[in-house]
C-alpha positions as CSV (number, residue, x, y, z in Angstrom):
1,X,49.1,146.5,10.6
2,X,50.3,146.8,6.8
3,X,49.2,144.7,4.8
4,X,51.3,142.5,2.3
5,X,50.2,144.1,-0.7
6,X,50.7,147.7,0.1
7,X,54.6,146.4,1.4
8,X,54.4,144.9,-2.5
9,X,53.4,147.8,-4.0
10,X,55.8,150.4,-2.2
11,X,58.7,147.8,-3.1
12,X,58.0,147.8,-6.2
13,X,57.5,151.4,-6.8
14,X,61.2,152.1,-4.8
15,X,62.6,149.5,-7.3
16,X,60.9,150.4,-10.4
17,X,62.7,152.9,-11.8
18,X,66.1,150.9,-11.5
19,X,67.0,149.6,-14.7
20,X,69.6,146.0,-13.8
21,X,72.9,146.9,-16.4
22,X,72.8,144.1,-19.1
23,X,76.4,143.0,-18.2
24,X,75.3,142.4,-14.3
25,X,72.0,140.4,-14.7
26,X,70.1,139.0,-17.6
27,X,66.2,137.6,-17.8
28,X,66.2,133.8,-17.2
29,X,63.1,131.7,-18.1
30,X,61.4,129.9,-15.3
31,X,59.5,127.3,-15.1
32,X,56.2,128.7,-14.7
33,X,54.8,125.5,-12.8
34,X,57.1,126.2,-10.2
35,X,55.6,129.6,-9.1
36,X,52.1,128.8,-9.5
37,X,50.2,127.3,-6.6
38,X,48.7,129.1,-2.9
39,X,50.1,129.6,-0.1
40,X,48.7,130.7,3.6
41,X,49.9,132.2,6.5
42,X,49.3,133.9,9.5
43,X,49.6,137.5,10.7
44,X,50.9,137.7,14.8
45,X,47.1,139.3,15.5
46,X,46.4,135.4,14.3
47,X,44.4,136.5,11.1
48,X,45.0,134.5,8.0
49,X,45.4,135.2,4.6
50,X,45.9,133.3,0.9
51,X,48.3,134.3,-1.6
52,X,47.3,132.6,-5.1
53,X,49.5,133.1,-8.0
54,X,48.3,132.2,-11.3
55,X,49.0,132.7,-14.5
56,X,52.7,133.2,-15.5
57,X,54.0,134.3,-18.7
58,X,56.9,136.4,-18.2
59,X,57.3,139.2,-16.3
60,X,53.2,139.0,-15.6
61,X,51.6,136.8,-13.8
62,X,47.9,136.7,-11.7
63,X,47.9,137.5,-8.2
64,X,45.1,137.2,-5.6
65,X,45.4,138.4,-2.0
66,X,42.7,137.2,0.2
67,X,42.4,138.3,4.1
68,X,39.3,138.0,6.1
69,X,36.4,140.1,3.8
70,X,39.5,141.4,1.9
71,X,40.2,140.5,-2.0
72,X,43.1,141.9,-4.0
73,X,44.2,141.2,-7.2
């Protein structure tokens, strides 16, 4: 099975290069607080994982992917 950073990754290199036209969407400001936090789930093989987010200024923010022995940031 795939895991859900290599889906990120190839998502985000398909969509990378496409620049949004400044008359169609704009940058907002977000409340950072809102984004921030962990979250858990389950893959259907019954393996769980931890998504942490951390962080967030902008367009950056900290990311760590945990699954099994597994650690990504």
């Amino acid at each position: 099975m795939t895991d859900v950073m290599s889906v990120l990754a190839s998502s985000y290199q398909s969509t990378s290069l496409a620049t949004p036209s400044k008359s169609k969407s704009k940058y907002v400001a977000v409340d950072p607080k809102l984004y921030q936090g962990t979250w858990t789930g389950k893959y259907a093989n019954d393996k769980s994982f931890t998504i942490h987010i951390s962080e967030i200024s902008g367009f950056h923010a900290k990311v760590r992917y945990q699954s099994g022995g597994t650690v990504k940031f």
